[in-house]
C-alpha positions as CSV (number, residue, x, y, z in Angstrom):
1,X,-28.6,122.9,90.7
2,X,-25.9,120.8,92.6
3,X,-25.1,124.1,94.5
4,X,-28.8,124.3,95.4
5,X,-29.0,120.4,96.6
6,X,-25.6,120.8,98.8
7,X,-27.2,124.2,100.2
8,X,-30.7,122.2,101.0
9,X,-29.0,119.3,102.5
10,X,-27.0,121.2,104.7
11,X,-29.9,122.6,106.0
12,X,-31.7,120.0,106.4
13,X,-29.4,117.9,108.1
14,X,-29.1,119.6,111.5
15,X,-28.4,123.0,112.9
16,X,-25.9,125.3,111.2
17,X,-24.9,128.4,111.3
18,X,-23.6,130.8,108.4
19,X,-21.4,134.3,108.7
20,X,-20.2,135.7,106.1
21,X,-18.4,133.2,103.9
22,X,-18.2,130.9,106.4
23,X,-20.7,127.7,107.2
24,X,-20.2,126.2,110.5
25,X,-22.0,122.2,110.2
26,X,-22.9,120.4,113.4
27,X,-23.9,117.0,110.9
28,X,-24.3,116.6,107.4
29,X,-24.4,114.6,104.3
30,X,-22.7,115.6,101.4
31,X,-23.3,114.3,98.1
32,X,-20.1,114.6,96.3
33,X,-19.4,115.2,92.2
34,X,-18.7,111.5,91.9
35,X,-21.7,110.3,93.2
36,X,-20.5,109.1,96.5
37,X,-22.4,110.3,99.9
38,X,-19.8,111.9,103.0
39,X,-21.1,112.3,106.5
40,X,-19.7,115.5,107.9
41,X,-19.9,116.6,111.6
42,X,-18.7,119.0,113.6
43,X,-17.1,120.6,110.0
44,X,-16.6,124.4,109.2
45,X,-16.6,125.4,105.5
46,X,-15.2,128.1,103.9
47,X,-16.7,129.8,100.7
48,X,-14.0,129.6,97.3
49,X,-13.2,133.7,97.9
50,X,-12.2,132.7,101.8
51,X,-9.8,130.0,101.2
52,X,-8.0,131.9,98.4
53,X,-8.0,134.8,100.6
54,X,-7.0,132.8,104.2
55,X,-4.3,131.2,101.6
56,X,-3.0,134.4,100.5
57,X,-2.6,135.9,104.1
58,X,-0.7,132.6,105.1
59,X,1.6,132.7,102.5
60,X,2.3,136.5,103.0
61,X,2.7,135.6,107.2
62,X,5.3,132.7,106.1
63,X,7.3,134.9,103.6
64,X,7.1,138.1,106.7
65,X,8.4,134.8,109.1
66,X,11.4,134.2,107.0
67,X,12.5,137.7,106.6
68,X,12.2,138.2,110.1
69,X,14.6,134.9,110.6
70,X,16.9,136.9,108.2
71,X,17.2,139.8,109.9
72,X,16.8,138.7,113.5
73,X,20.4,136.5,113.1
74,X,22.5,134.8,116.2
75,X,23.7,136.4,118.3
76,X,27.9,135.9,118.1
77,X,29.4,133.4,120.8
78,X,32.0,136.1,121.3
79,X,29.5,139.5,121.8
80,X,27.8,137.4,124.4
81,X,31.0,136.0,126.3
82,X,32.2,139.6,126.0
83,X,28.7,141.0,127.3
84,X,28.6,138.7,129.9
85,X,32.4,139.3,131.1
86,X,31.5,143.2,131.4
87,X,28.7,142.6,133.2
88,X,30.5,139.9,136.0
89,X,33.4,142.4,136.0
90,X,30.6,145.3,136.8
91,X,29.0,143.9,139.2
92,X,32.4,143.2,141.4
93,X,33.1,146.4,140.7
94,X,30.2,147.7,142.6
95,X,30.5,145.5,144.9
96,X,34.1,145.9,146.0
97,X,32.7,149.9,146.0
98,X,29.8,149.2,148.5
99,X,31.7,147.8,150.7
């Protein structure tokens, strides 16, 4: 009955739109289980199955983040001093050639 109240009010309070398991609410009141009355606007609320789901997919993007980090690594002081030594000691080389 409460859903059905919530679900009324909703609509009743201004214009909203619903996809899918998501309600987008311009202005609203919401009667909460205590008792007390909330005035919502410009809100966006997801259904239980949405949240658990947009939960999940966070949680799987943090863990893919942190394995990435793992992997990824510095790169070495030395291998760039090295890479960059090569490359100065290239590009006089080809220099001292063109001319």
């Amino acid at each position: 009955m409460r859903r059905f109240g919530l679900v009324l009010a909703l609509v009743l309070a201004g214009p909203v739109r619903a996809e899918d398991a998501v309600l987008d609410v311009a202005r609203a009141t919401v009667t909460l289980q205590d008792g007390r009355a909330v005035e919502v606007s410009e809100g966006c609320w997801l259904s239980a199955k949405r949240c658990v789901d947009t939960a999940r997919e966070v949680r799987r993007l943090q863990v893919e983040k942190e394995e990435l980090r793992q992997h990824a690594g510095g790169a070495p002081l030395v291998k760039v001093l090295v890479a960059l030594a090569l490359g100065a000691g290239l590009g006089f080389t080809v220099a001292q050639l063109v001319r």
